[in-house]
N, CA, C and O atoms as a Maestro MAE file, in Angstrom:
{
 s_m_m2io_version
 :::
 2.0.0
}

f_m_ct {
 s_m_title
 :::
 protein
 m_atom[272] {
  # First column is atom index #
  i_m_mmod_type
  r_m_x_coord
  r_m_y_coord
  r_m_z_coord
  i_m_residue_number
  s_m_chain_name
  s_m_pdb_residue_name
  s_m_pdb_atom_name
  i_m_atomic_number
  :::
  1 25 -19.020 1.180 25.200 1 A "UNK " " N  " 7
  2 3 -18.788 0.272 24.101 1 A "UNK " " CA " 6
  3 2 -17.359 -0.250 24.188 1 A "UNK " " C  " 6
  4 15 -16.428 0.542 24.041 1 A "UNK " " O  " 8
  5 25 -17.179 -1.299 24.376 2 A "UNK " " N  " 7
  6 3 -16.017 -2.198 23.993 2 A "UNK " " CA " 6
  7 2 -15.476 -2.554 22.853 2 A "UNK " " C  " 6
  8 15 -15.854 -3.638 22.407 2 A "UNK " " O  " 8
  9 25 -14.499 -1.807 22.090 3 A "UNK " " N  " 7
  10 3 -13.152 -2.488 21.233 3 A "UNK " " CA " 6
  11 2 -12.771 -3.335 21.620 3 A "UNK " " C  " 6
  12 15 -12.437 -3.398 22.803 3 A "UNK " " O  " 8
  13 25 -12.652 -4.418 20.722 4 A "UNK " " N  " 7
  14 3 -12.196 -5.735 20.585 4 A "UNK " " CA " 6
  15 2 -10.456 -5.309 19.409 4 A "UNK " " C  " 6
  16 15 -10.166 -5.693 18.276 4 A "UNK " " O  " 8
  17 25 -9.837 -4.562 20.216 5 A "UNK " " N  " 7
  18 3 -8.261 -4.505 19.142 5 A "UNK " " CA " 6
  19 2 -7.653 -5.278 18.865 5 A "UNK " " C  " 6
  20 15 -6.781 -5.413 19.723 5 A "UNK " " O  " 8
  21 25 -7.551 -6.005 18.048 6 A "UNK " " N  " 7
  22 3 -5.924 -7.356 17.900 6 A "UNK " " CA " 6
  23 2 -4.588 -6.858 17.190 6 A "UNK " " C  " 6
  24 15 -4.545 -6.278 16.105 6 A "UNK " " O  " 8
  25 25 -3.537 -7.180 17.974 7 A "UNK " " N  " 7
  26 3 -2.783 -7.191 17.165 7 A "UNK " " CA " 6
  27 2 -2.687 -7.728 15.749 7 A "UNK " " C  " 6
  28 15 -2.275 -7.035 14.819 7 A "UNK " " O  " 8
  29 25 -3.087 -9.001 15.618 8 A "UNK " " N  " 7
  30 3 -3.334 -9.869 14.171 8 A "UNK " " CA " 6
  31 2 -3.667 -8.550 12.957 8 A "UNK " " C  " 6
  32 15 -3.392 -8.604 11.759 8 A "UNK " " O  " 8
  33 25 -4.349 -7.370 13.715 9 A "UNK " " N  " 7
  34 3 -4.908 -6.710 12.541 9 A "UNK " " CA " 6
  35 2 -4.185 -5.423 12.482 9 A "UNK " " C  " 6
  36 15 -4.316 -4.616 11.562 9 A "UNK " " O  " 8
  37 25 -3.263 -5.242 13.711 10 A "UNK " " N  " 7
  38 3 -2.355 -4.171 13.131 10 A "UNK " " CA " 6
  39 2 -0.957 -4.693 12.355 10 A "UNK " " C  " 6
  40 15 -0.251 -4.122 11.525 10 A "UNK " " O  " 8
  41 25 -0.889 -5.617 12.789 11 A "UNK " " N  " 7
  42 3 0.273 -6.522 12.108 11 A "UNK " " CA " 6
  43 2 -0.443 -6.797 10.353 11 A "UNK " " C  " 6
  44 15 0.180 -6.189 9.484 11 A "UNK " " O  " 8
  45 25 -1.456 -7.504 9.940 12 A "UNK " " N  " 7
  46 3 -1.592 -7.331 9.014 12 A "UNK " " CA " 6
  47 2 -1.774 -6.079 8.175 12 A "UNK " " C  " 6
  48 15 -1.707 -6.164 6.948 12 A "UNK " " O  " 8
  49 25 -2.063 -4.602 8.948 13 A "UNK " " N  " 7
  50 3 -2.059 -3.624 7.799 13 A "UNK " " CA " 6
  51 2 -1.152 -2.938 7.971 13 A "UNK " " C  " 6
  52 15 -1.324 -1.749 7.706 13 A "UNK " " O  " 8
  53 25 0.371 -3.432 8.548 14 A "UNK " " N  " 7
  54 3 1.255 -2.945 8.729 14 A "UNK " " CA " 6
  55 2 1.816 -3.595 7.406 14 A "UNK " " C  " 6
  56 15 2.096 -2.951 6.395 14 A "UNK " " O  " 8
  57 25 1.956 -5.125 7.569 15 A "UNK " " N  " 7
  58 3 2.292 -6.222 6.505 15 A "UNK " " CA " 6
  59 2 1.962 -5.199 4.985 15 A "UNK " " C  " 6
  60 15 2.724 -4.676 4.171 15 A "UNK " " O  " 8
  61 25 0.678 -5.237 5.092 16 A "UNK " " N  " 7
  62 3 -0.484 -4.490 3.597 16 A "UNK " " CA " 6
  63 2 0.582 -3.545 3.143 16 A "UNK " " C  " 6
  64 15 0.972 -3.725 1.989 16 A "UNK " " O  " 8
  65 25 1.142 -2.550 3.839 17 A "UNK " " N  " 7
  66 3 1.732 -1.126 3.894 17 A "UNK " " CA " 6
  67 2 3.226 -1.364 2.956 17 A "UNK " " C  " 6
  68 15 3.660 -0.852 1.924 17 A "UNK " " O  " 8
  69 25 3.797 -2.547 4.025 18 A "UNK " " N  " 7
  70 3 5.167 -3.019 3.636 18 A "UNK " " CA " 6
  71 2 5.607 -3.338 2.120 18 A "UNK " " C  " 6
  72 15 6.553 -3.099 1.370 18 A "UNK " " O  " 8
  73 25 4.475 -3.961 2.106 19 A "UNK " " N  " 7
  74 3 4.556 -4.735 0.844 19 A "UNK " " CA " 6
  75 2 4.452 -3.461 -0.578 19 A "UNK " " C  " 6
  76 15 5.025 -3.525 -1.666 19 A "UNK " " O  " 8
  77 25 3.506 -2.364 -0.054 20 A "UNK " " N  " 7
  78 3 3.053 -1.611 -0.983 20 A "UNK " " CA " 6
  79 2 4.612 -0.623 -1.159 20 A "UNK " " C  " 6
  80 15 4.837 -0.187 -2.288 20 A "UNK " " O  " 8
  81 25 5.372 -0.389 -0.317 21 A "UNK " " N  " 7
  82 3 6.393 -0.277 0.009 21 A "UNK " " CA " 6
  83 2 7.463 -0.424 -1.263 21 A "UNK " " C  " 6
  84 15 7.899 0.343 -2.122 21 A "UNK " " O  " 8
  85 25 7.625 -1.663 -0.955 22 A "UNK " " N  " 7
  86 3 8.848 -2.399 -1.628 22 A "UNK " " CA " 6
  87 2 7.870 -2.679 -3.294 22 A "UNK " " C  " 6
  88 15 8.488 -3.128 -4.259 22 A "UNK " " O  " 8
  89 25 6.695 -2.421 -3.381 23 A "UNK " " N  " 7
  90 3 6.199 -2.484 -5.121 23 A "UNK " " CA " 6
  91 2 6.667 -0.932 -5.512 23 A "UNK " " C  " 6
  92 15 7.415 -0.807 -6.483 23 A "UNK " " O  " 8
  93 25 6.228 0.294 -4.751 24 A "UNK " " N  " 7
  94 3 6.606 1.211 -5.292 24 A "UNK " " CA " 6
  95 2 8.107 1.633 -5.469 24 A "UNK " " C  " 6
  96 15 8.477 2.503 -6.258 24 A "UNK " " O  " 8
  97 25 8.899 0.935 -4.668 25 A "UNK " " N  " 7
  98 3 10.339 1.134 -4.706 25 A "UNK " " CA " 6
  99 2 11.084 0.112 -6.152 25 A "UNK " " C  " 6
  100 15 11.824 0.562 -7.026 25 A "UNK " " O  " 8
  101 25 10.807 -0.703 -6.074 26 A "UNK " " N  " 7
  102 3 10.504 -1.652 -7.627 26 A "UNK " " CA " 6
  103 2 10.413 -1.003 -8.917 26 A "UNK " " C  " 6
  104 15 11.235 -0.853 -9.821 26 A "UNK " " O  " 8
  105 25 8.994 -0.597 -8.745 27 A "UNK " " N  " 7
  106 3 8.061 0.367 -10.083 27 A "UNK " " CA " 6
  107 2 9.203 1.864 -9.899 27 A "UNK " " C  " 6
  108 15 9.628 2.231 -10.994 27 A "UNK " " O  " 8
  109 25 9.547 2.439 -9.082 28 A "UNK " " N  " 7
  110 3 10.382 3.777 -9.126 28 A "UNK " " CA " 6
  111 2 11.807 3.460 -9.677 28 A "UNK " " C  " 6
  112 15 12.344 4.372 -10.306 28 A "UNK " " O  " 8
  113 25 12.421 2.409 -9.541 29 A "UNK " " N  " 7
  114 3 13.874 1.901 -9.973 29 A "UNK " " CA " 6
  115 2 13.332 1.454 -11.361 29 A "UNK " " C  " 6
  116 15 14.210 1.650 -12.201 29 A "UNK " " O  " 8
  117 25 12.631 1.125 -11.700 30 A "UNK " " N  " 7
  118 3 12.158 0.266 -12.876 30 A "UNK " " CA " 6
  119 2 12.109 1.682 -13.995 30 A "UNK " " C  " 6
  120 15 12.690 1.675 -15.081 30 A "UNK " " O  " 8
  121 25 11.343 2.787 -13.498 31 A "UNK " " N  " 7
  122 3 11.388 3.653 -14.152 31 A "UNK " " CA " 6
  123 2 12.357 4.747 -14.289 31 A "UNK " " C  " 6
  124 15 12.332 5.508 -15.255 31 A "UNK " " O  " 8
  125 25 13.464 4.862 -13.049 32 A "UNK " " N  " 7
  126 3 14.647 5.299 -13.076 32 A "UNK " " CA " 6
  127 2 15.395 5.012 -14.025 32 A "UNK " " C  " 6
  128 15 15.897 5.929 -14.675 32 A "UNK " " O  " 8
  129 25 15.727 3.320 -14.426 33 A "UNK " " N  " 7
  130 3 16.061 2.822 -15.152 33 A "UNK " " CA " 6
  131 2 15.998 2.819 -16.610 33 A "UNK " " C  " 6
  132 15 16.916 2.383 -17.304 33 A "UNK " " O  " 8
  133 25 14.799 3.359 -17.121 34 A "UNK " " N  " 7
  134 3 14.439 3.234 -18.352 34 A "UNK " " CA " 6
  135 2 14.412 4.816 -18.681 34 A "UNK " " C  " 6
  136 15 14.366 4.932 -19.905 34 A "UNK " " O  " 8
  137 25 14.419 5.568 -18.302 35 A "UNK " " N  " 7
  138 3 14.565 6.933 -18.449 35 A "UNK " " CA " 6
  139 2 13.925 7.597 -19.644 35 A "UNK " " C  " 6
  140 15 14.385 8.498 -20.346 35 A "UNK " " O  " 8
  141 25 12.529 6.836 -19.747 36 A "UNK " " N  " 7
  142 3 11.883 7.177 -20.974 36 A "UNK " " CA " 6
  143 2 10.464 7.636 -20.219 36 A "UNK " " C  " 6
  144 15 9.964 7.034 -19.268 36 A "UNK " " O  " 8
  145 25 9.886 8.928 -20.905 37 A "UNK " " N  " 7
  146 3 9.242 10.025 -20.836 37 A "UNK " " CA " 6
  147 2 7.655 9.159 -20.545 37 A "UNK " " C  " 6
  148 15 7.035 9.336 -19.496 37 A "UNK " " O  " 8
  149 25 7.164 8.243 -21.634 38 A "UNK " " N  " 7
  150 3 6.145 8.111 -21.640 38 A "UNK " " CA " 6
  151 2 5.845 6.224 -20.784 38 A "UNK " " C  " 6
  152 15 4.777 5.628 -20.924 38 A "UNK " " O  " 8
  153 25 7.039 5.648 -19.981 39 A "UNK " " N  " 7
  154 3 7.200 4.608 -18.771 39 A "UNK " " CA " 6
  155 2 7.348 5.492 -18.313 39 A "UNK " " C  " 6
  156 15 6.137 5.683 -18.203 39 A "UNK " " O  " 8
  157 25 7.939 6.716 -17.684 40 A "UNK " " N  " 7
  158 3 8.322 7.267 -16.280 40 A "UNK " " CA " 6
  159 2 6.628 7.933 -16.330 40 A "UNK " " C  " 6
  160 15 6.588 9.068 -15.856 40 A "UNK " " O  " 8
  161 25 5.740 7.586 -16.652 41 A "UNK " " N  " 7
  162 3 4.337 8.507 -16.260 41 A "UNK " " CA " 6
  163 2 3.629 7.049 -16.227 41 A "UNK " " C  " 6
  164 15 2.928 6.641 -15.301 41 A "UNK " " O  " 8
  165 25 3.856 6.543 -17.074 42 A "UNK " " N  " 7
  166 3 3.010 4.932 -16.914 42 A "UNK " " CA " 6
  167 2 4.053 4.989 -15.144 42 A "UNK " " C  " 6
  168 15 3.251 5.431 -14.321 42 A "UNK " " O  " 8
  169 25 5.099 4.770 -14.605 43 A "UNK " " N  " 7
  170 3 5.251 4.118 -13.585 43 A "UNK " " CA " 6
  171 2 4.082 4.875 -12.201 43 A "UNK " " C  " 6
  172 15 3.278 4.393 -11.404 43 A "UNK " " O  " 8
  173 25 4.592 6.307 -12.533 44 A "UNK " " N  " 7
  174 3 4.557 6.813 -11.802 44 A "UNK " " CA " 6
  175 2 2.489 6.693 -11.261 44 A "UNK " " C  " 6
  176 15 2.045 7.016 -10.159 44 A "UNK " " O  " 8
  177 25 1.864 6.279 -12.164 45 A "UNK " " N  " 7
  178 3 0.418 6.109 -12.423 45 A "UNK " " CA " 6
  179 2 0.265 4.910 -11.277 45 A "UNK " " C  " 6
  180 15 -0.298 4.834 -10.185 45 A "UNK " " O  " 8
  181 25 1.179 3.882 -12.220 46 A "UNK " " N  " 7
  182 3 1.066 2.300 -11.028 46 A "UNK " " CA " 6
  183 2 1.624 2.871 -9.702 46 A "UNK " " C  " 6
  184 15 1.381 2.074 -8.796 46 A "UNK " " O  " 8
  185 25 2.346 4.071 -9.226 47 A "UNK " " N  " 7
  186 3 2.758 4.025 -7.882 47 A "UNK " " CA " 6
  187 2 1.467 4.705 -7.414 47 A "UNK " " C  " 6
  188 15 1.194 4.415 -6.249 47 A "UNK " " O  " 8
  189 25 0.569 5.565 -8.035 48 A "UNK " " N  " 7
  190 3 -0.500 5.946 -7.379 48 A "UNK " " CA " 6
  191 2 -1.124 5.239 -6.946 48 A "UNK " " C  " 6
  192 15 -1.178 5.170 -5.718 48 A "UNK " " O  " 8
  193 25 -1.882 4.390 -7.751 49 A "UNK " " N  " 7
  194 3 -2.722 3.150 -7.969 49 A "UNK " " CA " 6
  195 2 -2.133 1.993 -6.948 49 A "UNK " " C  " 6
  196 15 -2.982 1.422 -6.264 49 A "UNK " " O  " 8
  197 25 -0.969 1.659 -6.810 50 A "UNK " " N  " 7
  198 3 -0.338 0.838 -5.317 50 A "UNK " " CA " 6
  199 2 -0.680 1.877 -4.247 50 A "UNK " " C  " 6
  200 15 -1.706 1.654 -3.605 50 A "UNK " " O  " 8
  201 25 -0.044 2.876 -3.983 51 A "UNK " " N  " 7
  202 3 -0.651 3.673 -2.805 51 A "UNK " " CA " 6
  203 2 -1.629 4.038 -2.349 51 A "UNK " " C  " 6
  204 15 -1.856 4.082 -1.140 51 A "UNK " " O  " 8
  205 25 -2.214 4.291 -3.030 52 A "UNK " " N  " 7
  206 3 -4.004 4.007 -3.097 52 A "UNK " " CA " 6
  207 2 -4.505 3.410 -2.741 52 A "UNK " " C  " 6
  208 15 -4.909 3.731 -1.624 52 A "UNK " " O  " 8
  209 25 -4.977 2.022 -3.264 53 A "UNK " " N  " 7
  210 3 -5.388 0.742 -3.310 53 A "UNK " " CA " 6
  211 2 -4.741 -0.192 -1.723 53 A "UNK " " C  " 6
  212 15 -5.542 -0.830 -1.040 53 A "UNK " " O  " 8
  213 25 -3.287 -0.120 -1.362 54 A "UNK " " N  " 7
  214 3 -2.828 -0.499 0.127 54 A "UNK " " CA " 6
  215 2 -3.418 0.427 1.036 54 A "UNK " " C  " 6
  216 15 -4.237 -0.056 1.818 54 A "UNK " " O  " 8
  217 25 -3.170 1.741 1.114 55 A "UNK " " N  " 7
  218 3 -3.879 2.861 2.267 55 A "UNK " " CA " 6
  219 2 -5.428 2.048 2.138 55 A "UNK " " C  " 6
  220 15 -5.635 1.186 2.992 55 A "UNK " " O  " 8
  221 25 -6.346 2.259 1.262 56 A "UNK " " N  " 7
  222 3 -7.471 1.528 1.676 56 A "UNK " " CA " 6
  223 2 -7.538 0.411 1.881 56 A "UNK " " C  " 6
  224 15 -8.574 0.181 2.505 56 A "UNK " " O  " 8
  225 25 -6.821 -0.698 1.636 57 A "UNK " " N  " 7
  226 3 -6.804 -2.276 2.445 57 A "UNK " " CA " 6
  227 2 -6.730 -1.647 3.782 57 A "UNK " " C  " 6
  228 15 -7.648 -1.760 4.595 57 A "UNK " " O  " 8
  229 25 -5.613 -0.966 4.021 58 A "UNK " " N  " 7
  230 3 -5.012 -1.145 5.724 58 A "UNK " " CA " 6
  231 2 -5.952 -0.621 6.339 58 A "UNK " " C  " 6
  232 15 -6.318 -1.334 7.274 58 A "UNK " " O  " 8
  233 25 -6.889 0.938 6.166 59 A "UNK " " N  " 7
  234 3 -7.715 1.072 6.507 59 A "UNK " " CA " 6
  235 2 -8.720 0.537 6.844 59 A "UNK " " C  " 6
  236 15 -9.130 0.706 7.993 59 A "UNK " " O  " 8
  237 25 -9.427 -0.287 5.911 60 A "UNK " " N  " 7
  238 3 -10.714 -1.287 5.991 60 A "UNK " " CA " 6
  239 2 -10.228 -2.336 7.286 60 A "UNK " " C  " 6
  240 15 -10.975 -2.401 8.262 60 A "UNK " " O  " 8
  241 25 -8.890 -3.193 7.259 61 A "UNK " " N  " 7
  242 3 -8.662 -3.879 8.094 61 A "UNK " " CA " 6
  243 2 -8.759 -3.398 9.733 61 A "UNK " " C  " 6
  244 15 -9.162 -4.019 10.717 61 A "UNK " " O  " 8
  245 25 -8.181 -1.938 9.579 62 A "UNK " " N  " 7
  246 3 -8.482 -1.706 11.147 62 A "UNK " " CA " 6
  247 2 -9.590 -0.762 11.000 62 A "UNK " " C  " 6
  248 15 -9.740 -0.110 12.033 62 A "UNK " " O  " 8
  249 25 -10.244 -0.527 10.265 63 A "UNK " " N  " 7
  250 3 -12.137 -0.424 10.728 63 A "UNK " " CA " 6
  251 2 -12.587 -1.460 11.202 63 A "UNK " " C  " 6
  252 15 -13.086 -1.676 12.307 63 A "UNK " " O  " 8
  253 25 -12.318 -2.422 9.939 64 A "UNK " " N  " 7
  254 3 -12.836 -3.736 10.511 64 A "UNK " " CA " 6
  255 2 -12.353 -4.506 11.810 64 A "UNK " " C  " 6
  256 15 -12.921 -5.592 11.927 64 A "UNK " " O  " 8
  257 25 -11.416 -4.205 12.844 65 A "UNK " " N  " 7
  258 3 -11.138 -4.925 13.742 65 A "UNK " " CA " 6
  259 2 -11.418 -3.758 14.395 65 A "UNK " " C  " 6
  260 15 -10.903 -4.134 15.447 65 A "UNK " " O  " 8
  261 25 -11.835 -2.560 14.677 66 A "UNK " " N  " 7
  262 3 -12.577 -1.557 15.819 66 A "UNK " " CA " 6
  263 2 -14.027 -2.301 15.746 66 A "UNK " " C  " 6
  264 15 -14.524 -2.910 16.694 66 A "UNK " " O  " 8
  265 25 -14.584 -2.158 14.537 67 A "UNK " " N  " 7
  266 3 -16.067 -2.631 14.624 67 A "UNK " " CA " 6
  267 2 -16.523 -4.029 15.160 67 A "UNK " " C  " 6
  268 15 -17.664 -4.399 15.436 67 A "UNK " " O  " 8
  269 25 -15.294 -4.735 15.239 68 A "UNK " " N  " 7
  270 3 -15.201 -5.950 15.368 68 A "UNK " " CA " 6
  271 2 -16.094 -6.917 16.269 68 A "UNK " " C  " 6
  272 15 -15.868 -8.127 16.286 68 A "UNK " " O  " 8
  :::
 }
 m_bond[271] {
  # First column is bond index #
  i_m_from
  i_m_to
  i_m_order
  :::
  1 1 2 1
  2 2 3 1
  3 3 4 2
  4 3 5 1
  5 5 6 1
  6 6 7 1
  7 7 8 2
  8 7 9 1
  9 9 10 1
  10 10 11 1
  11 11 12 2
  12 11 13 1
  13 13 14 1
  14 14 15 1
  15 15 16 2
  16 15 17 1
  17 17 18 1
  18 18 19 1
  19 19 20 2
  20 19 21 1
  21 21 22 1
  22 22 23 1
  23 23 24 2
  24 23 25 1
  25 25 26 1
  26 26 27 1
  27 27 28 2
  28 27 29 1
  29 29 30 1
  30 30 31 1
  31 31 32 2
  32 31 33 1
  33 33 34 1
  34 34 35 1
  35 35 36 2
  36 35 37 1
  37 37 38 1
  38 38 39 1
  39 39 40 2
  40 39 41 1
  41 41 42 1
  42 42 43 1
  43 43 44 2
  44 43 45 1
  45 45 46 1
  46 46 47 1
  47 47 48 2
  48 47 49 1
  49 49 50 1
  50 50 51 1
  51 51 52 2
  52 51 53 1
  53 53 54 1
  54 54 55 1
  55 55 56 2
  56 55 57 1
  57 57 58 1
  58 58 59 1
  59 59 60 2
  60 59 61 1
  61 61 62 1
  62 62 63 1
  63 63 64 2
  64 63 65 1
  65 65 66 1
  66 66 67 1
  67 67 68 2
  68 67 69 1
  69 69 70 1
  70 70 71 1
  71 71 72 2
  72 71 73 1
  73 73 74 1
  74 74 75 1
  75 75 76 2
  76 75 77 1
  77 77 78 1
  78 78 79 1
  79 79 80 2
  80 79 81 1
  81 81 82 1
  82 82 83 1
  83 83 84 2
  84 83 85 1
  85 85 86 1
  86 86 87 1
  87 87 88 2
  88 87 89 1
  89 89 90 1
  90 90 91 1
  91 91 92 2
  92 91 93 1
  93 93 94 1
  94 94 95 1
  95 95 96 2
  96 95 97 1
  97 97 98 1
  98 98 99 1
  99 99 100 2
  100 99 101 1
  101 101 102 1
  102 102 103 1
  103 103 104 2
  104 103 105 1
  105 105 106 1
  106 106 107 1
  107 107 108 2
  108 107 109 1
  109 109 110 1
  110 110 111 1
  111 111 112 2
  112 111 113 1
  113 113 114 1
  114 114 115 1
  115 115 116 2
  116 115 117 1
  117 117 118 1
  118 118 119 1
  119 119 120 2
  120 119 121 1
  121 121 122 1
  122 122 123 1
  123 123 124 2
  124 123 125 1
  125 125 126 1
  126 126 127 1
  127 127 128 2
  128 127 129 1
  129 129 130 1
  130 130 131 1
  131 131 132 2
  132 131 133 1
  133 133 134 1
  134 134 135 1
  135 135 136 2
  136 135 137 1
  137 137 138 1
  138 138 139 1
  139 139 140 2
  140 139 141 1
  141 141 142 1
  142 142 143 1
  143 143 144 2
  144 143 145 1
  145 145 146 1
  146 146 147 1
  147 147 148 2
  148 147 149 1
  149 149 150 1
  150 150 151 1
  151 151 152 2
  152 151 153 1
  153 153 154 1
  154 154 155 1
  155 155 156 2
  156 155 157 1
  157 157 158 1
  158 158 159 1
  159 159 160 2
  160 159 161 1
  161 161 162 1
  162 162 163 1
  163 163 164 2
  164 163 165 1
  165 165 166 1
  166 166 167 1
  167 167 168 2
  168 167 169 1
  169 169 170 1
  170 170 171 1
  171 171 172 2
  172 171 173 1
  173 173 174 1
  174 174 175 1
  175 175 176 2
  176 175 177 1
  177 177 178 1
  178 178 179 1
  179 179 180 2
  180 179 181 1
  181 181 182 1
  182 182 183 1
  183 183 184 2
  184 183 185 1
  185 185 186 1
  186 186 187 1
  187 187 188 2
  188 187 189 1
  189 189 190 1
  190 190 191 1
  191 191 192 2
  192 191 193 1
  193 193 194 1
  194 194 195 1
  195 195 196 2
  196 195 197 1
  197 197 198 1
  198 198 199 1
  199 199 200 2
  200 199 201 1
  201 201 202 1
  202 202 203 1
  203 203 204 2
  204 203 205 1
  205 205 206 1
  206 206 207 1
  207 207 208 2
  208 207 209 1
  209 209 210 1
  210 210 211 1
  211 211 212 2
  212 211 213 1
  213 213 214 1
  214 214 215 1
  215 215 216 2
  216 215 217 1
  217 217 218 1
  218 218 219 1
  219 219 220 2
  220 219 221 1
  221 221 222 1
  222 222 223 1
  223 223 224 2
  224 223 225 1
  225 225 226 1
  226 226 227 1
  227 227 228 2
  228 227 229 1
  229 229 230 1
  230 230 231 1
  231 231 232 2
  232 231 233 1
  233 233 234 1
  234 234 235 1
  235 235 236 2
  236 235 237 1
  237 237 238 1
  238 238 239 1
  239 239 240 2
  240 239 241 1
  241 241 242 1
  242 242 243 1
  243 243 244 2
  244 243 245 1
  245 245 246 1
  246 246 247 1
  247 247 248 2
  248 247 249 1
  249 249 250 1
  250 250 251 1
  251 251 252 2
  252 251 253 1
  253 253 254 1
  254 254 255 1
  255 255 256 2
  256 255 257 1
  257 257 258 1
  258 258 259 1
  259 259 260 2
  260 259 261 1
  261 261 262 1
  262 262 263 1
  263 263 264 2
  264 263 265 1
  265 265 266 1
  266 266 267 1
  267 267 268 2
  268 267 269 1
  269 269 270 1
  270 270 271 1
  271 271 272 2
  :::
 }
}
């Protein structure tokens, strides 16, 4: 069986990763900042929910370019 690999698709779930990156570094200063009990658990929720949600984009993208 032949893989068809592209770069195009490690570059994009590298991109996916980056981005999720620099939201959780955002959302973590955001809540550094405010130093309140019940935002520092709301942030910390949205950093799950970004990490989460990017790991499975990037994933799907390079399933989807093995299966390709």
């Amino acid at each position: 069986m032949f893989s068809n690999n592209t770069p195009d698709a490690a570059a994009k779930a590298l991109t996916t990763l980056m981005h999720a990156l620099i939201d959780i570094e955002c959302t973590a200063k955001l809540a550094q900042n405010k130093g309140r009990e019940d935002y520092t658990a709301f942030c910390l929720e949205c950093i799950r929910y970004i990490s989460s949600r990017s790991l499975d984009e990037a994933k799907n993208i390079l399933i989807a370019d093995v299966n390709g």
